[in-house]
PDB file of N, CA, C and O in Angstrom, chain B, residues numbered from 101:
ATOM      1  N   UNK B 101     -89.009  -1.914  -2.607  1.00  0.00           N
ATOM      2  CA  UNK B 101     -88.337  -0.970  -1.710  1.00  0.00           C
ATOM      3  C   UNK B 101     -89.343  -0.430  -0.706  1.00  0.00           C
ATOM      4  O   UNK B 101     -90.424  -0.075  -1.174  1.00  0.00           O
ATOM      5  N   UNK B 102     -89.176  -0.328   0.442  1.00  0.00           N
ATOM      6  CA  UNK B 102     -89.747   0.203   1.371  1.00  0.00           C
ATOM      7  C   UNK B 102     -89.376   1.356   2.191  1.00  0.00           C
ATOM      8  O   UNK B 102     -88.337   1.452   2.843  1.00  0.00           O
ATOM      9  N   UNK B 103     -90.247   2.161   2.111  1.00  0.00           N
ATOM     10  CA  UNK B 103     -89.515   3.862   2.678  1.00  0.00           C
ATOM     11  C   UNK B 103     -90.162   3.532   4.170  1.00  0.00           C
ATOM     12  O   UNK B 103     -91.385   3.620   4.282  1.00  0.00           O
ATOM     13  N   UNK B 104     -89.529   3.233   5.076  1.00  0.00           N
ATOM     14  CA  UNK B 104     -90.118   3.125   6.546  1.00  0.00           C
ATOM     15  C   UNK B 104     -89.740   4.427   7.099  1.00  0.00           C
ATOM     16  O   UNK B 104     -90.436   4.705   8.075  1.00  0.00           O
ATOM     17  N   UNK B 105     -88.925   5.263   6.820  1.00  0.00           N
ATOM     18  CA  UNK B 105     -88.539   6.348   7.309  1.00  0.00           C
ATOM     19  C   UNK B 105     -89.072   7.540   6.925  1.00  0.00           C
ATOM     20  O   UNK B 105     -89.197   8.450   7.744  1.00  0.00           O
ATOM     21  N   UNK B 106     -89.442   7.670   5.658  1.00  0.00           N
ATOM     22  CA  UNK B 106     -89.467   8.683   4.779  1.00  0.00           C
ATOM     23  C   UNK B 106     -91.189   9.046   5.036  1.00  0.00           C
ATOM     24  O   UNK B 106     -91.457   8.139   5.824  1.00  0.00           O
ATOM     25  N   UNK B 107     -92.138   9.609   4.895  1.00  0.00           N
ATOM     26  CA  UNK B 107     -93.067  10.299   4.482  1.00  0.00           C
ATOM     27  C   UNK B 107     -93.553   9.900   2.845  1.00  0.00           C
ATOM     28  O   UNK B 107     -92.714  10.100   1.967  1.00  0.00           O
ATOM     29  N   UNK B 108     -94.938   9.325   2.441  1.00  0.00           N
ATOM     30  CA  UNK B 108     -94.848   8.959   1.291  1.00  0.00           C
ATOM     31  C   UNK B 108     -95.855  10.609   0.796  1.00  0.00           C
ATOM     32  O   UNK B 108     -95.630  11.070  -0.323  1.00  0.00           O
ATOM     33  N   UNK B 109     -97.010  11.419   1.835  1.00  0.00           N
ATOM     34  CA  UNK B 109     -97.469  12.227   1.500  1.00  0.00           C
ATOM     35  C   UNK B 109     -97.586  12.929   2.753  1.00  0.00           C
ATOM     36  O   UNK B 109     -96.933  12.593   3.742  1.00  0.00           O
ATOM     37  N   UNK B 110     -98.624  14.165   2.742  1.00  0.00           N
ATOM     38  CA  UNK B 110     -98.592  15.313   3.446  1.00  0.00           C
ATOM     39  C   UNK B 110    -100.000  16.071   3.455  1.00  0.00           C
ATOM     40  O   UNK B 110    -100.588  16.587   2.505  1.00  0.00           O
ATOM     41  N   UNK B 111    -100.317  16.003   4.599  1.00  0.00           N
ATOM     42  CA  UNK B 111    -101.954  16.401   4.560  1.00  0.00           C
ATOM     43  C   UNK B 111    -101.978  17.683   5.032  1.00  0.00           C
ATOM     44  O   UNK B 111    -101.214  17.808   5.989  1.00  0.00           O
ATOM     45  N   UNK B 112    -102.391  18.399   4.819  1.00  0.00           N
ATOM     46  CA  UNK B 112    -103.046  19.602   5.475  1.00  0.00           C
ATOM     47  C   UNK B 112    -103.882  20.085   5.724  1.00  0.00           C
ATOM     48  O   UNK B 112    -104.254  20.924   4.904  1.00  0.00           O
ATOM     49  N   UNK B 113    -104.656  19.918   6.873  1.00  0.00           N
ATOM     50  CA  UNK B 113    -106.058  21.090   6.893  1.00  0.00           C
ATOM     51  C   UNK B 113    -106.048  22.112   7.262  1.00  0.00           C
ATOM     52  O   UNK B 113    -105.241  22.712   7.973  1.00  0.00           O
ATOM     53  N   UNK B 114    -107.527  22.580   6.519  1.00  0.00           N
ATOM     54  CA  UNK B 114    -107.652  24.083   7.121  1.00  0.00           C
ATOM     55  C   UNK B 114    -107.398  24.495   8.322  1.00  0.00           C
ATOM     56  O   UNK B 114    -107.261  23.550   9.099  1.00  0.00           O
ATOM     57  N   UNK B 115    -107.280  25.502   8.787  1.00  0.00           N
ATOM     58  CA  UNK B 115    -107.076  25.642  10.174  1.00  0.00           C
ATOM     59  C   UNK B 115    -106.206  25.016  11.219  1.00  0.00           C
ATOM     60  O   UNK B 115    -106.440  25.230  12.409  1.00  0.00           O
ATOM     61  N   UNK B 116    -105.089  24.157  10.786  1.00  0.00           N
ATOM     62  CA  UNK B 116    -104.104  23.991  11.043  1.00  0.00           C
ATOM     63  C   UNK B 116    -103.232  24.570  11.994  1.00  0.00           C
ATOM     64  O   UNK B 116    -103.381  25.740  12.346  1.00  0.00           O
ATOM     65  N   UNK B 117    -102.173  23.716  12.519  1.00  0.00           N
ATOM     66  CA  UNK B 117    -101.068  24.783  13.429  1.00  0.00           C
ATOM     67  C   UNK B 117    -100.136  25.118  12.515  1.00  0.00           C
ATOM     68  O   UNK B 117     -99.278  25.919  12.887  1.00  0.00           O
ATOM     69  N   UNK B 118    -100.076  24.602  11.132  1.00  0.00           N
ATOM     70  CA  UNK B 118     -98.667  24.505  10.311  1.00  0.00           C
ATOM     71  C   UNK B 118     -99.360  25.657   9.146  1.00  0.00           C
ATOM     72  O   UNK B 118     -98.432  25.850   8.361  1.00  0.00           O
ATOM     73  N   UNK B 119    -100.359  26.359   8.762  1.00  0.00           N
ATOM     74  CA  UNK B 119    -100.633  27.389   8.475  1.00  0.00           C
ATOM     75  C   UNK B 119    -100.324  27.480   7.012  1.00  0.00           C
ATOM     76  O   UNK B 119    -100.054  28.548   6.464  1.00  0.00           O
ATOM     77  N   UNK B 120    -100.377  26.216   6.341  1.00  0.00           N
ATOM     78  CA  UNK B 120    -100.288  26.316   4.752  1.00  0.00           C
ATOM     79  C   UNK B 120    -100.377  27.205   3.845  1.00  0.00           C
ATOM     80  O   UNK B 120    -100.236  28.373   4.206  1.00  0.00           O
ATOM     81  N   UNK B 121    -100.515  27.049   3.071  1.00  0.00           N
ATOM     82  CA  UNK B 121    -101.737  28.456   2.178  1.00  0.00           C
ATOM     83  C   UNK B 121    -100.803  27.770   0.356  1.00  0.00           C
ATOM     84  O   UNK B 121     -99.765  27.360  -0.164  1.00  0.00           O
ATOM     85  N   UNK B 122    -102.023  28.071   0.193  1.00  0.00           N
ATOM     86  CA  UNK B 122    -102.016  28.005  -1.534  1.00  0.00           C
ATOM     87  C   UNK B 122    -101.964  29.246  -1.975  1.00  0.00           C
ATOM     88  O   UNK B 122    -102.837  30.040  -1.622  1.00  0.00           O
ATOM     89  N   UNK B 123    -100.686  29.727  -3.026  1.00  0.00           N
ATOM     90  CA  UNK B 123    -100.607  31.141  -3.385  1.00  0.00           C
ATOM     91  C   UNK B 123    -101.531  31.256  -4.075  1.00  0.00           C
ATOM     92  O   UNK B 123    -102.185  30.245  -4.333  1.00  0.00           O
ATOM     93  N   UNK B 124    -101.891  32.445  -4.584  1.00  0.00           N
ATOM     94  CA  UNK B 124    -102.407  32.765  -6.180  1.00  0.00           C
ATOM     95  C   UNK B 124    -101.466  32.214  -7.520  1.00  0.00           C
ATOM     96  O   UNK B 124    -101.896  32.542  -8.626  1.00  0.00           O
ATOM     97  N   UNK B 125    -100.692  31.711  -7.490  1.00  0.00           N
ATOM     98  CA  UNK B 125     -99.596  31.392  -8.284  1.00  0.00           C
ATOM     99  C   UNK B 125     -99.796  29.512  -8.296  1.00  0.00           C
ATOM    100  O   UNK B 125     -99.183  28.840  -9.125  1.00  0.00           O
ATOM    101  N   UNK B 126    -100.473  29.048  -7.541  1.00  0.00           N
ATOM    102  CA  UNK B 126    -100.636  27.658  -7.686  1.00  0.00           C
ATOM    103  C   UNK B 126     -99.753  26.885  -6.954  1.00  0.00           C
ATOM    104  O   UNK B 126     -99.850  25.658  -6.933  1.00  0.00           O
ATOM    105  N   UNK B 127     -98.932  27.474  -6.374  1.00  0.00           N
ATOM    106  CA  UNK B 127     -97.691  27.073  -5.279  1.00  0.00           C
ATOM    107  C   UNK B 127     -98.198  26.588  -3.911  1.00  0.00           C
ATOM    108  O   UNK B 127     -99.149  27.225  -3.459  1.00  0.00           O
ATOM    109  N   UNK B 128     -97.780  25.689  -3.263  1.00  0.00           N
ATOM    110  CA  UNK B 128     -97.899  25.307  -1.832  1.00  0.00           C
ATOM    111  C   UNK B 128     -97.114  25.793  -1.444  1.00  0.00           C
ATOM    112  O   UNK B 128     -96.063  25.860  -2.082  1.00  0.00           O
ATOM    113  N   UNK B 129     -97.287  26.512   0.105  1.00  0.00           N
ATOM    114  CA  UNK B 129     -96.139  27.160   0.395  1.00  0.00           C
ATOM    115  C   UNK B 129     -96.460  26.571   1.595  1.00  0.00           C
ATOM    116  O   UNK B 129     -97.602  26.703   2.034  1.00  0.00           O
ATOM    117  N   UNK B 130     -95.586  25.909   2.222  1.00  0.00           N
ATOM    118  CA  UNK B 130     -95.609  24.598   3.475  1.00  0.00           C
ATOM    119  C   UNK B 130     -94.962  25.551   4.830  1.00  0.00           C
ATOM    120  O   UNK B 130     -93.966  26.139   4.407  1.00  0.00           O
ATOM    121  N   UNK B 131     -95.075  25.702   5.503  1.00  0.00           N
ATOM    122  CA  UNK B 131     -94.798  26.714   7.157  1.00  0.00           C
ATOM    123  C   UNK B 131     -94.572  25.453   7.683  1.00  0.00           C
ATOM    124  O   UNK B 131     -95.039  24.321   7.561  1.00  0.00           O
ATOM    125  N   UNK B 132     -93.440  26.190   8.494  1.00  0.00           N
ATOM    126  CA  UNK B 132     -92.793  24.767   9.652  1.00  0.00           C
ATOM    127  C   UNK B 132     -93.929  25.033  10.859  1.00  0.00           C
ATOM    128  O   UNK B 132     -94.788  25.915  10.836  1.00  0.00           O
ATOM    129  N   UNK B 133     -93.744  24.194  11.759  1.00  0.00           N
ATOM    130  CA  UNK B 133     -94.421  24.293  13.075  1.00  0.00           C
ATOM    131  C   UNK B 133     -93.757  25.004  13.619  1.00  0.00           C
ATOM    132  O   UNK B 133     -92.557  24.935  13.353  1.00  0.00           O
ATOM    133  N   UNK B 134     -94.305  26.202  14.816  1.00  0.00           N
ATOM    134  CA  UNK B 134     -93.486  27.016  15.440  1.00  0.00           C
ATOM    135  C   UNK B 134     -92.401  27.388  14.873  1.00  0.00           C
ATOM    136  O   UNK B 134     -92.222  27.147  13.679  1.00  0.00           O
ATOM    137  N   UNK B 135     -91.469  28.047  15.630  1.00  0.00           N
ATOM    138  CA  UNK B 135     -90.620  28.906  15.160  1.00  0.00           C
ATOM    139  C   UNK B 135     -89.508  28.105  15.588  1.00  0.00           C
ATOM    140  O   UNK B 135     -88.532  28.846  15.470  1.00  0.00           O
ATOM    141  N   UNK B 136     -89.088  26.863  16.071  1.00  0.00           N
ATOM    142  CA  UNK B 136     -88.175  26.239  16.073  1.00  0.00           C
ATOM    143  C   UNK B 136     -87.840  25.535  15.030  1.00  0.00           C
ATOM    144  O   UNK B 136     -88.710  24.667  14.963  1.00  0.00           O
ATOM    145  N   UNK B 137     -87.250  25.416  14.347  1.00  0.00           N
ATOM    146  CA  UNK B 137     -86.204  24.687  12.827  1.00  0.00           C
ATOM    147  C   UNK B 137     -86.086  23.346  12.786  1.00  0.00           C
ATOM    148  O   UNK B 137     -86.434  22.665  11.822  1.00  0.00           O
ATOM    149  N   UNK B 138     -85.530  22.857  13.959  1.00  0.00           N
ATOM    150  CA  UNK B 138     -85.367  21.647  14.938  1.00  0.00           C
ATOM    151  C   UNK B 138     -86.294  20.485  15.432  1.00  0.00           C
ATOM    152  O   UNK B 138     -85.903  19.336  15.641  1.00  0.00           O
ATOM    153  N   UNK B 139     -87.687  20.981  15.605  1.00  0.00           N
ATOM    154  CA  UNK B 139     -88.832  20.388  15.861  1.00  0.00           C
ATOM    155  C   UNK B 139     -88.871  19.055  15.337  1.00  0.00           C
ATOM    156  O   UNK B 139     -88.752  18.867  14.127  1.00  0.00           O
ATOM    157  N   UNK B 140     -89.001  18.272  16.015  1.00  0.00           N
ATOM    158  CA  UNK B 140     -89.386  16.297  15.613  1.00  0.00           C
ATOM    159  C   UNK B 140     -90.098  16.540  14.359  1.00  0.00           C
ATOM    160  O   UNK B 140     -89.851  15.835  13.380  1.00  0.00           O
ATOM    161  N   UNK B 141     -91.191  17.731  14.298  1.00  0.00           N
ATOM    162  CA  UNK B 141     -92.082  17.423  13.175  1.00  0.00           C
ATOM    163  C   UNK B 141     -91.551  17.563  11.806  1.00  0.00           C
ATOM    164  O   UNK B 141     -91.974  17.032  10.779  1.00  0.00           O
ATOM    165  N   UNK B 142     -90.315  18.559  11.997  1.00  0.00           N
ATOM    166  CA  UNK B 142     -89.773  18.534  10.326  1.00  0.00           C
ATOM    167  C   UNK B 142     -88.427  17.749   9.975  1.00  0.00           C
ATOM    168  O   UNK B 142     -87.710  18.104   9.039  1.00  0.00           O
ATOM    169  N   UNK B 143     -88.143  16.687  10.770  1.00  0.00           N
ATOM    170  CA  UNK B 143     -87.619  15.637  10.566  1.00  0.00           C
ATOM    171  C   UNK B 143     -87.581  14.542   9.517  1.00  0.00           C
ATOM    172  O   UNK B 143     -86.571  13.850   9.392  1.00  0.00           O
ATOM    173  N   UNK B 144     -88.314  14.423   9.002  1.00  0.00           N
ATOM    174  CA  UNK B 144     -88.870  13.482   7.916  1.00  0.00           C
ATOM    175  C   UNK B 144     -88.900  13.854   6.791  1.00  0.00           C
ATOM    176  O   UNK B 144     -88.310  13.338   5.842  1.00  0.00           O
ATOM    177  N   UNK B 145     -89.871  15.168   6.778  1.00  0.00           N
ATOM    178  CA  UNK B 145     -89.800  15.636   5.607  1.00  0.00           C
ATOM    179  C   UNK B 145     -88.700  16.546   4.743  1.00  0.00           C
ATOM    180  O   UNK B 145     -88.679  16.757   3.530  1.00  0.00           O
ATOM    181  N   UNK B 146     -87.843  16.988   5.731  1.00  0.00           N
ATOM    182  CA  UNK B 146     -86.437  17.546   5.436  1.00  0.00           C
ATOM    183  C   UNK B 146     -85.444  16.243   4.884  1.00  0.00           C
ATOM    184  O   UNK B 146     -84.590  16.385   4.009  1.00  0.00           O
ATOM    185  N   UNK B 147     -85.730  15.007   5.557  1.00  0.00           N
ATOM    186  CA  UNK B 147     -84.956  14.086   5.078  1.00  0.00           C
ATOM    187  C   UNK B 147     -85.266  14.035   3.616  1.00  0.00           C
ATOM    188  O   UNK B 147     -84.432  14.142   2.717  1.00  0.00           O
ATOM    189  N   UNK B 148     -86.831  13.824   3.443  1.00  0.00           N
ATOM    190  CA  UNK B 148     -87.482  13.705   1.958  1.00  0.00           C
ATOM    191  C   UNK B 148     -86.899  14.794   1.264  1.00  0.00           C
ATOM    192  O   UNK B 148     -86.500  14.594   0.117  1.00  0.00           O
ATOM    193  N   UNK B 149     -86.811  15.686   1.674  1.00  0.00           N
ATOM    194  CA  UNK B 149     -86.420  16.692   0.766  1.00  0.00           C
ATOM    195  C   UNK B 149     -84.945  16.417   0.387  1.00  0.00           C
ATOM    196  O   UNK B 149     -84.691  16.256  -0.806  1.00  0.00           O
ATOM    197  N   UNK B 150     -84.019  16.353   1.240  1.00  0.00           N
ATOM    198  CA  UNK B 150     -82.666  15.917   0.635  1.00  0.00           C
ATOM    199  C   UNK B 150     -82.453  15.198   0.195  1.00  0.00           C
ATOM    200  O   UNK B 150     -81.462  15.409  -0.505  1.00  0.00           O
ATOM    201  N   UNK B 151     -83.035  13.667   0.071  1.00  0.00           N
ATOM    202  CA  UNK B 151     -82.868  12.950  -0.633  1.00  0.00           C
ATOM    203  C   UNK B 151     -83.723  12.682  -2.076  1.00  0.00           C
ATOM    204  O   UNK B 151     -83.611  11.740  -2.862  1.00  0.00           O
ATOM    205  N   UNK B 152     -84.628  13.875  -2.129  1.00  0.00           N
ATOM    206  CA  UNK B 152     -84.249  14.135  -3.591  1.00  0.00           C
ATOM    207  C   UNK B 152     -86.004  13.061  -4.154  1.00  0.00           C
ATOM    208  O   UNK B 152     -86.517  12.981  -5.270  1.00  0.00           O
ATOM    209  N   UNK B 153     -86.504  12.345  -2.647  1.00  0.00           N
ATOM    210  CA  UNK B 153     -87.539  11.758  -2.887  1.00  0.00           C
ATOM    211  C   UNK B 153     -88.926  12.643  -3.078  1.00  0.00           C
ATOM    212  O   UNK B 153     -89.239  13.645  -2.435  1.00  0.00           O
ATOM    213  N   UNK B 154     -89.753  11.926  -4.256  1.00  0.00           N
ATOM    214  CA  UNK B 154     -91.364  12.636  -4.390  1.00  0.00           C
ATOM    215  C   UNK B 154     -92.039  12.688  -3.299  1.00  0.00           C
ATOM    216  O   UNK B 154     -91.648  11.980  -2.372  1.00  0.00           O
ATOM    217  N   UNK B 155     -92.904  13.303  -3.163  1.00  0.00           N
ATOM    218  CA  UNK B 155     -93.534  13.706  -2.245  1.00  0.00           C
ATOM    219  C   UNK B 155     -94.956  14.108  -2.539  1.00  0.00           C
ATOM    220  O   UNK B 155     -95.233  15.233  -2.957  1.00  0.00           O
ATOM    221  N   UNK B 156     -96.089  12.925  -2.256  1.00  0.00           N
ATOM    222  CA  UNK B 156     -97.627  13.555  -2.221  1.00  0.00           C
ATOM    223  C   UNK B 156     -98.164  14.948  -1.219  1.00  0.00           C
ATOM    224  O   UNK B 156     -98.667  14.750  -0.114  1.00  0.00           O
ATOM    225  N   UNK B 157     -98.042  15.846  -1.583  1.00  0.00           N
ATOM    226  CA  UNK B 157     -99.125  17.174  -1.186  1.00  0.00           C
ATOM    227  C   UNK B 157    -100.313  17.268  -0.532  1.00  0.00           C
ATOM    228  O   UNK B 157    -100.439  18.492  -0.478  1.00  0.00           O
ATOM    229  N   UNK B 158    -101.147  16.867  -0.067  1.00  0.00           N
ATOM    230  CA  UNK B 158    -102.643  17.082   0.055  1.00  0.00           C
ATOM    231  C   UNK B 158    -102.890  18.331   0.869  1.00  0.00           C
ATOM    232  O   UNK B 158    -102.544  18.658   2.004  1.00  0.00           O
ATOM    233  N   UNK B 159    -103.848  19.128  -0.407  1.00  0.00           N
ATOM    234  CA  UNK B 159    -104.194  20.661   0.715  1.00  0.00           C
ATOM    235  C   UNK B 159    -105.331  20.641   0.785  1.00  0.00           C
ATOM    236  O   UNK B 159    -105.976  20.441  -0.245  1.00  0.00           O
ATOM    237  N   UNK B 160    -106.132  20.885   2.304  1.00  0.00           N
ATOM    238  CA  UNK B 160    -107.467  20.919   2.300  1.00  0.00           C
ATOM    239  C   UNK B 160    -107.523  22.027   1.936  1.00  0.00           C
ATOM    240  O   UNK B 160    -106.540  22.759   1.816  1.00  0.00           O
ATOM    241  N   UNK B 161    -108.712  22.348   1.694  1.00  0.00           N
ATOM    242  CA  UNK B 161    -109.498  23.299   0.805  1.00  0.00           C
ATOM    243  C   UNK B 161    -110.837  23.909   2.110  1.00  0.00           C
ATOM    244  O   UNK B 161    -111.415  24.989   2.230  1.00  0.00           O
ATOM    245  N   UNK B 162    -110.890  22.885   2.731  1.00  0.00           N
ATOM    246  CA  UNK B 162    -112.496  23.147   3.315  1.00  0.00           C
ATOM    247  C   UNK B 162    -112.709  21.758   4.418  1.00  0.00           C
ATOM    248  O   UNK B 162    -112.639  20.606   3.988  1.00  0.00           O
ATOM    249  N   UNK B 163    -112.955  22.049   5.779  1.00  0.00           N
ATOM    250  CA  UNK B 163    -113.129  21.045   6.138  1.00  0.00           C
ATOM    251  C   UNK B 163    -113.435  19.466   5.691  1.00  0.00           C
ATOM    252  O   UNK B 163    -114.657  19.329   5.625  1.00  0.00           O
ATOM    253  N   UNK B 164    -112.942  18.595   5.460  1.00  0.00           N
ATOM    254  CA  UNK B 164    -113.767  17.465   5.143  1.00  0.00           C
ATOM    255  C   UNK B 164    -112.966  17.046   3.289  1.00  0.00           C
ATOM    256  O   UNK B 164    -112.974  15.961   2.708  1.00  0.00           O
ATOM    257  N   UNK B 165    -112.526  18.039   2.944  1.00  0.00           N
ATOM    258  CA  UNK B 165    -112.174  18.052   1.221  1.00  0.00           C
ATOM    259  C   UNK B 165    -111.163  18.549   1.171  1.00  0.00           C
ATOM    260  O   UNK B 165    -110.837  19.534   1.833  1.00  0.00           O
ATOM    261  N   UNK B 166    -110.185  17.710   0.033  1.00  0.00           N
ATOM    262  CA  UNK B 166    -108.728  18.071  -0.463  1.00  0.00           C
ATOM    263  C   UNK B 166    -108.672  18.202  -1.387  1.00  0.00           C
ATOM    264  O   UNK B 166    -107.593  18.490  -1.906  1.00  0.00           O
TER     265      UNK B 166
END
């Protein structure tokens, strides 16, 4: 099976426009881009999300390291 559409993971670095953050609770808490809902960029991963597909995480920590 091939996901050509879908997102297989998700990178984040520090200092970012999408403004991640790892709670104290161990949670990713993922921020859309800007304040539009709509944006091309959360296209994909909203699909991933409804359809219920896994999804790799990666949170930088520190320039250079995840």
């Amino acid at each position: 099976m091939v996901l050509s559409e879908l997102p297989l993971s998700i990178t984040t670095a520090p200092n970012s426009v999408y403004r991640d953050v790892l709670g104290t609770d161990g949670v990713i808490r993922y921020r859309s881009r800007g304040a539009d809902p709509d944006h091309p960029d959360h296209h994909r991963p909203r699909l991933t999300l409804s359809r219920g597909t896994p999804l790799i995480y990666l949170i930088g920590i520190a320039p250079g390291k995840c």
